[in-house]
C-alpha positions in Angstrom: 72.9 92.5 67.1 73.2 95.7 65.1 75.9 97.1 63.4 77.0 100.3 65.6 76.7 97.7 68.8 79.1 95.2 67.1 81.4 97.6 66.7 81.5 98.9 69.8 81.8 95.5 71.4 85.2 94.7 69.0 86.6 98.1 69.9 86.2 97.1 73.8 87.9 93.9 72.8 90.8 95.4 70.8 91.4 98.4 73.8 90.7 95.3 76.3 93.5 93.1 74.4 95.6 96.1 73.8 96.1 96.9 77.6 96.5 92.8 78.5 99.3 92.9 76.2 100.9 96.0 78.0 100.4 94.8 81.2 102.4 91.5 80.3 105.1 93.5 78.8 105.5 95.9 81.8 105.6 93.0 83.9 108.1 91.2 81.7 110.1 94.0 82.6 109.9 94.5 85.8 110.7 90.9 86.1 113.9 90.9 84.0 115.1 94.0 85.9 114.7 91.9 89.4 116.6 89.2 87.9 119.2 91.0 86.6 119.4 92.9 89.7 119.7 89.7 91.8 122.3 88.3 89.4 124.2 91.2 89.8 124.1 91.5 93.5 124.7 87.9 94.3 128.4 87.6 93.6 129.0 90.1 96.1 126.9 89.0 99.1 128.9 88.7 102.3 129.4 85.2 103.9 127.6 86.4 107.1 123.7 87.2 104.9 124.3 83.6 104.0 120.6 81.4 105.3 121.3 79.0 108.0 118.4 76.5 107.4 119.1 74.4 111.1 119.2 77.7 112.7 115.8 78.9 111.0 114.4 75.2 112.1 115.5 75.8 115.5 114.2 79.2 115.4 110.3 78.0 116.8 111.8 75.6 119.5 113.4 78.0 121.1 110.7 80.8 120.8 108.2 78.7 122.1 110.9 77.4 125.5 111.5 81.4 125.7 107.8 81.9 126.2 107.2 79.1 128.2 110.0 80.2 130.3 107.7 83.2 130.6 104.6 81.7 132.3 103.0 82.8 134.5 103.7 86.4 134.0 105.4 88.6 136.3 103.2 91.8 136.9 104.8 92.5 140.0 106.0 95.9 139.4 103.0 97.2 137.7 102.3 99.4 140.4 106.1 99.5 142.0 109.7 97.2 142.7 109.3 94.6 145.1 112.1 96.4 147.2 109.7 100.0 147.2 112.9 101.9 146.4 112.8 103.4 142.8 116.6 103.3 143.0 117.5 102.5 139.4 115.5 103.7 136.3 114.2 99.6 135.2 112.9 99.4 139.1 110.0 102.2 138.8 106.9 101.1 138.4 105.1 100.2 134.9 102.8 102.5 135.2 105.2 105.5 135.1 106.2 103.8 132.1 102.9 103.8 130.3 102.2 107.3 131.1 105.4 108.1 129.9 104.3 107.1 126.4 100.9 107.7 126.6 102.4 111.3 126.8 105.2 110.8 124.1 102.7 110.3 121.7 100.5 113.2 122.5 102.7 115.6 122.4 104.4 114.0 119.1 101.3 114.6 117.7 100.3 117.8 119.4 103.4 119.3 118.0 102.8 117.6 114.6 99.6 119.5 114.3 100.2 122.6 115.2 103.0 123.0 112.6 101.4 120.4 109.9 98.3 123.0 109.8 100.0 125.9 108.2 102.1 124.0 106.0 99.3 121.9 104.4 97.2 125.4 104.0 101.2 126.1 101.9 101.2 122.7 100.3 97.8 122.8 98.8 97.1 124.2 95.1 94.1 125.9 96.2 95.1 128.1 99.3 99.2 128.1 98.4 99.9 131.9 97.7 102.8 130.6 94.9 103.9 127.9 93.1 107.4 128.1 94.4 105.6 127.9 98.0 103.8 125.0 96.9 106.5 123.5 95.7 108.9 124.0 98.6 106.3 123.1 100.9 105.8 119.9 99.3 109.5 119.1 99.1 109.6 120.0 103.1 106.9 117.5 103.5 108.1 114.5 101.7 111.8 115.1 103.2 110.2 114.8 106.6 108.5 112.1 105.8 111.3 110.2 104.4 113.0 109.4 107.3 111.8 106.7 109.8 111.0 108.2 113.7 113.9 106.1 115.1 116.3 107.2 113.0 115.2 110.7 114.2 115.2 109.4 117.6 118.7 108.3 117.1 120.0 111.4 115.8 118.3 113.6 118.3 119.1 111.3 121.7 122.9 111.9 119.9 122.0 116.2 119.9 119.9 116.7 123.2 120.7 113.4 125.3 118.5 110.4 126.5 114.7 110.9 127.7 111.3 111.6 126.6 112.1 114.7 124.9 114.3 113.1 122.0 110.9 111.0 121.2 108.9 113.4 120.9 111.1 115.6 118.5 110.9 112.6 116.1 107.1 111.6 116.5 106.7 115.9 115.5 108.8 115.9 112.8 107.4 112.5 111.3 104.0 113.3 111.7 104.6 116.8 110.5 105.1 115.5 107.2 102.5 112.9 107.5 99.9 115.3 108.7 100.9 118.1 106.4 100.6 115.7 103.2 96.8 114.5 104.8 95.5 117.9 105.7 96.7 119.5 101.8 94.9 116.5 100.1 92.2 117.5 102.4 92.4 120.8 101.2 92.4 120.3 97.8 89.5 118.3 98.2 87.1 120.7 100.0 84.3 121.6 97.9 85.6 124.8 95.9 81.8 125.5 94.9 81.4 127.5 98.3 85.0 129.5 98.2 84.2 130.7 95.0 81.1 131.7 96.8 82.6 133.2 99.3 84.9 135.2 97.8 82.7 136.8 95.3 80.5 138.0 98.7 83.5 139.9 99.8 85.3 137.6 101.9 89.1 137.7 102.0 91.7 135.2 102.0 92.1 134.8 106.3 88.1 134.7 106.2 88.0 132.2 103.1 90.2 129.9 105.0 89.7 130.4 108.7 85.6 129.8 107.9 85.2 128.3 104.4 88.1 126.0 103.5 89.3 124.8 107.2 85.7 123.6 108.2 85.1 121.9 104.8 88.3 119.6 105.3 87.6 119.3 109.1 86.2 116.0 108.6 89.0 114.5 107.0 91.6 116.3 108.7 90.5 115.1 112.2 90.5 111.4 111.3 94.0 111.9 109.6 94.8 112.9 113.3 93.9 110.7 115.0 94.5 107.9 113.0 98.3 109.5 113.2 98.4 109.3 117.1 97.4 106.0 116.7 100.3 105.5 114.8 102.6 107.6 117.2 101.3 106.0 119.9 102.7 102.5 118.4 106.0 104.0 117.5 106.7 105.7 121.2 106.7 101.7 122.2 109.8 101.2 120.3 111.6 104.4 121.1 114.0 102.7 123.6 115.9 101.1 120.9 117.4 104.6 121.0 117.1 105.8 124.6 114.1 107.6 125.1 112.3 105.9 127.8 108.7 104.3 127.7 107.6 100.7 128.2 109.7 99.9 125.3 112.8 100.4 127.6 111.5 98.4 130.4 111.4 95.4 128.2 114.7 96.1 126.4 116.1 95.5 130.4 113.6 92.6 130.9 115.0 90.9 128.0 118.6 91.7 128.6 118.6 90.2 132.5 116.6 87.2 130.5 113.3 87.6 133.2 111.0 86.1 130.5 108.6 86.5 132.9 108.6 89.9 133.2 109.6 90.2 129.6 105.6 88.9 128.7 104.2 90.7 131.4 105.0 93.8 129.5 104.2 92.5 126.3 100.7 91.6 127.7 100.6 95.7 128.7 102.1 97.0 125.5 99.0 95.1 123.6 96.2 96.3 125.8 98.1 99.9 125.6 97.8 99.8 121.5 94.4 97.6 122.0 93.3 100.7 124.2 94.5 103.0 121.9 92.9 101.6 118.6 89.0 101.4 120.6 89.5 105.0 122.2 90.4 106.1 118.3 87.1 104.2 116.9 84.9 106.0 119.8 86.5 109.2 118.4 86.0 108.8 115.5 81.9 107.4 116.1 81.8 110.6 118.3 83.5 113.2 116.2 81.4 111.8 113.2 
């Protein structure tokens, strides 16, 4: 082996050891932070967070009795109560319920990208008028996107009452900042070649944007959007834990009047719902492609 190849091959080694070494330091660190941390913590961890092992062991036997309690499912009330009456909001028919949040999660996101569109076109260094714009649209983004939909769901059942409407409020706002944060990496990612283009022909900023930069991050923006209903649709399932209706409220009652049976029927509907959901995004997707 030459000399000039030798030496390239030691300097690989050397960068090669060099960067092992660091990565066994860092996560010597990390590791004695954790510890410390856990050492710190433990003195002062309440009685109740303590592990009961023979409740964890019974944990299986009695999830396994619960579902067999279950069997056979009860889809009795998919199409309507067994009296007819829809007297009380947990005896109306499951269907309601799954258009309910079929349509909590379409407008969650409807709303979402209608509002995320301008803000990413503010939150990306290429069409952001200012840095301070950029910056504030940013920090908009990731404070929307810090907290969790049901927390927002919570705090906007509290503002406008219980129903769908609370939902979708928090599906917008979450996937405002979701959305937003997609379509300015999108942005930023559009081939500049052609703006540059454009703008030396005479185009101006509304035309550089409305037919150069929009359509070049199309592609990505539109499966960001749907991959984010796919999400909301998901999330609208859970919404009951804080009063907004769905099929996630019908088996919140289910479970609380212990029908099991009805308790999996729903279960068995809320997978083919997401199931559903996931196949209609991929034939988007195939479609849209």
């Amino acid at each position: 082996m030459s000399g000039p190849h030798v030496e390239l091959v030691v300097a690989y080694l050397r960068r090669d050891r060099r960067r092992r070494i660091a990565t066994v330091a860092i996560a010597t660190v990390a590791l004695s932070i954790v510890v410390a941390c856990v050492y710190a913590v433990l003195p002062h961890v309440p009685r109740s967070w303590a592990i009961d092992v023979r409740r964890l062991l019974r944990g299986p036997t009695l999830l396994v009795d619960m579902l067999a309690k279950g069997l056979p499912p009860d889809f009795s009330r998919m199409a309507g109560s067994e009296a007819g009456e829809l007297v009380f909001v947990q005896q109306r028919p499951w269907l309601w319920s799954v258009v309910e949040t079929l349509a909590m999660s379409i407008a969650g996101t409807a709303v979402g990208v209608v509002l995320a569109l301008p803000l990413g076109l503010l939150a990306a260094r290429s069409t952001s008028p200012h840095p301070a714009i950029y910056v504030a649209a940013r920090g908009l983004l990731g404070g929307l996107r810090t907290v969790h939909e049901l927390i927002l769901a919570i705090v906007f059942v509290a503002a406008f009452g219980f129903g769908p409407w609370p939902a979708v409020l928090a599906l917008s706002c979450h996937s405002l900042g979701m959305l937003g944060k997609f379509y300015a990496e999108a942005i930023e990612r559009a081939p500049q070649g052609v703006v540059v283009a454009a703008k030396g022909a005479g185009f101006g900023v509304f035309q550089r944007v409305v037919h150069v930069v929009i359509p070049g991050a199309m592609p990505a923006m539109t499966d960001a959007t749907i991959y984010r209903w796919e999400c909301n649709l998901r999330s609208a399932t859970v919404m009951s834990l804080a009063g907004a209706g769905g099929l996630g409220q019908e088996l919140v009652h289910a479970l609380k009047l212990f029908n099991y049976r009805e308790a999996v029927a729903l279960l068995i509907v809320l997978f083919a719902l997401v199931l559903l959901g996931d196949l209609f995004g991929a034939w988007l997707r195939r479609r849209l492609a």
